[in-house]
C-alpha positions in Angstrom: 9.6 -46.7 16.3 7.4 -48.7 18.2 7.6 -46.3 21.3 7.1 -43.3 19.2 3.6 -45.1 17.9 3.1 -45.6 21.7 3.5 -42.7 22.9 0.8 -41.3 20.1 -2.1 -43.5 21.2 -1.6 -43.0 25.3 -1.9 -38.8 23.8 -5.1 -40.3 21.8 -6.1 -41.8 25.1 -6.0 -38.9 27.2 -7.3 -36.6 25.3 -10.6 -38.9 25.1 -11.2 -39.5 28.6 -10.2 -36.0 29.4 -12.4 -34.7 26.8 -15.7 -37.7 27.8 -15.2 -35.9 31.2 -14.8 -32.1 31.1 -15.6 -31.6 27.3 -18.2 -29.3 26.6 -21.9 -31.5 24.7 -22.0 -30.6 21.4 -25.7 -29.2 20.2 -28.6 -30.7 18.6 -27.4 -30.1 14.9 -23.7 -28.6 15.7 -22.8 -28.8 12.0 -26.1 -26.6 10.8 -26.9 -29.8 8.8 -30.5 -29.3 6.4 -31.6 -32.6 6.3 -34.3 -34.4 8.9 -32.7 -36.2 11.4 -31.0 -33.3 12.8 -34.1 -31.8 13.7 -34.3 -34.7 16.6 -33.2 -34.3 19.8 -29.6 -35.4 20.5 -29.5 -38.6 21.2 -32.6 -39.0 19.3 -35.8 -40.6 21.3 -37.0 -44.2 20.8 -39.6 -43.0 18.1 -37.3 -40.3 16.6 -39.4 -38.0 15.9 -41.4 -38.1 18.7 -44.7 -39.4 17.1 -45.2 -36.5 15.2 -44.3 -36.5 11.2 -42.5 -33.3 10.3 -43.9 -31.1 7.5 -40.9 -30.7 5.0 -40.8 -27.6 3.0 -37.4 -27.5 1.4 -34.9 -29.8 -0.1 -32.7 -31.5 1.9 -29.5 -29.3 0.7 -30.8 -25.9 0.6 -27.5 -23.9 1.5 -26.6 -20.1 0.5 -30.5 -18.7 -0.1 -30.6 -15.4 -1.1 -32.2 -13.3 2.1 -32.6 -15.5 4.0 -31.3 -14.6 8.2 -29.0 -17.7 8.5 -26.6 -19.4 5.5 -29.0 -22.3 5.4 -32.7 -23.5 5.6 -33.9 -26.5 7.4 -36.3 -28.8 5.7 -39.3 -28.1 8.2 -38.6 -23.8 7.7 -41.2 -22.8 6.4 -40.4 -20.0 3.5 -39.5 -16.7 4.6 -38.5 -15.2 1.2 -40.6 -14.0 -1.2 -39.9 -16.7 -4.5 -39.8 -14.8 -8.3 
């Protein structure tokens, strides 16, 4: 059994390094997350948000909006929909 659990971590291994090496970078927000922080550059800088303080115009989970181009709406969109 031992050599079976083995065997699993050298795959785990691999794949790692192989993947640290010729992996494609993942995006700024690859998740489409809403909330602030991933509106930072990945990795973030030393100030975060660059010494600027973003505007915020939504909630942080604003998912599903009716009309709007993408599924989702950051916090710093601004409002593209007309509100009723």
């Amino acid at each position: 059994m031992a050599f079976i659990t083995i065997a699993g971590q050298f795959i785990f291994l691999f794949n790692l390094f192989w993947s640290m090496k010729f992996g494609k970078k993942a995006s700024d927000n690859p998740w489409e997350a809403t909330t602030l922080e991933w509106t930072t550059a990945t990795p973030p800088p030393h100030d975060n948000f660059a010494g600027r303080t973003p505007v915020i115009h939504h909630g942080p989970y604003e998912y599903s909006v009716p009309g709007e181009p993408r599924d989702f709406v950051m916090q710093t969109d601004p409002l593209t929909v007309a509100v009723r």
